[in-house]
C-alpha positions in Angstrom: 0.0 0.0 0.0 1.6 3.2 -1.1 1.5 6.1 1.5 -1.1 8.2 -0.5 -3.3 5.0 -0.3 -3.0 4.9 3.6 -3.5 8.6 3.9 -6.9 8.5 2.1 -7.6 5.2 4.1 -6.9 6.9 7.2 -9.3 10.0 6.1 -11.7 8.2 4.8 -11.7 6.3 8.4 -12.2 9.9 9.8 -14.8 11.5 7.7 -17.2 8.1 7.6 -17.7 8.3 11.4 -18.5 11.6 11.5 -21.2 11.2 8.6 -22.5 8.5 10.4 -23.1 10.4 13.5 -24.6 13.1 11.3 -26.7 11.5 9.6 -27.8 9.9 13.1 -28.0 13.5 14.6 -30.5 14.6 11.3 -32.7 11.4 11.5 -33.0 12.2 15.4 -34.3 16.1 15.2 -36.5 14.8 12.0 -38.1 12.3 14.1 -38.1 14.6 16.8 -39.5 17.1 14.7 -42.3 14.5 13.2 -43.4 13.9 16.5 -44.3 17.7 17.7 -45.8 17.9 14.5 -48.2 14.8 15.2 -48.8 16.0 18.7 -49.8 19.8 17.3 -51.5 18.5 15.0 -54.3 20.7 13.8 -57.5 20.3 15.2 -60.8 21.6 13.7 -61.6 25.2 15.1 -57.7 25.9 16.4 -55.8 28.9 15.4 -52.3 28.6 15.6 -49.3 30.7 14.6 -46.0 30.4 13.5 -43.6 32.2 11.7 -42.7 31.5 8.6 -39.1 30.8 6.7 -39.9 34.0 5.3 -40.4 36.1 8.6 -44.0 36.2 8.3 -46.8 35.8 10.6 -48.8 32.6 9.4 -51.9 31.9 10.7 -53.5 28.2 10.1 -57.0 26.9 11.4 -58.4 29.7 9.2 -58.6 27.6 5.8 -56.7 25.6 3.8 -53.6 27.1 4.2 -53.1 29.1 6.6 -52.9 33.5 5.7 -49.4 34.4 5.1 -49.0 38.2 6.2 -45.9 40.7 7.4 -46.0 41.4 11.0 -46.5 45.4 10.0 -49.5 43.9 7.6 -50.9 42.7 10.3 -50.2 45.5 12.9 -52.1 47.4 9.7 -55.1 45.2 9.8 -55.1 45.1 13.4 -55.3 48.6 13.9 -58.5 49.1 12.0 -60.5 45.7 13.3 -63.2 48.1 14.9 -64.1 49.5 11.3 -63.9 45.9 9.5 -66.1 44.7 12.2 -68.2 47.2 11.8 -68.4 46.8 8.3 -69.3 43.0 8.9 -72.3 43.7 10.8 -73.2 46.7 8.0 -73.0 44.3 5.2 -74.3 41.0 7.4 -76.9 40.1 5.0 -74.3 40.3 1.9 -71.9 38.5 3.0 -70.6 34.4 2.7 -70.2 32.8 6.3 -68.2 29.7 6.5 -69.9 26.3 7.0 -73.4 27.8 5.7 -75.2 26.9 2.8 
């Protein structure tokens, strides 16, 4: 065995390990992370929040998926939720309500 062939042996003795315990370390946090997802699971009726990869505020429980928003959108929104309400109750008759035919 020449000595190039003994150094790459002796890497490669290296480097395997370590992708072994990283690839354990990756399967662990996914599992990890499969199992808060299954125990948070959404439930008909619940709001939940999160933010996104993006740095928005998501919002799921609302409809299909979720309302994707910037946290000064929603500071917007929020900050006129007595005139929108309002405006509901206005327009009442006009308007679609979830779950009715």
């Amino acid at each position: 065995m020449s000595n190039s062939t003994i150094s790459l042996a002796k890497s490669a003795g290296r480097v395997l390990p370590d992708l072994a315990s990283a690839q354990a370390a990756e399967i662990a946090e996914l599992r990890a992370m499969v199992e808060s997802l299954r125990a948070n699971a959404r439930q008909p009726g619940r709001v939940s929040f999160k933010v996104s990869e993006k740095g928005c505020v998501s919002i799921y429980g609302m409809n299909m998926r979720g309302i994707h928003l910037y946290a000064s959108q929603w500071l917007k929104i929020l900050e006129h939720a007595e005139a929108i309400k309002s405006f509901i109750e206005v327009n009442r008759s006009a308007l679609a309500w979830k779950g009715e035919a």
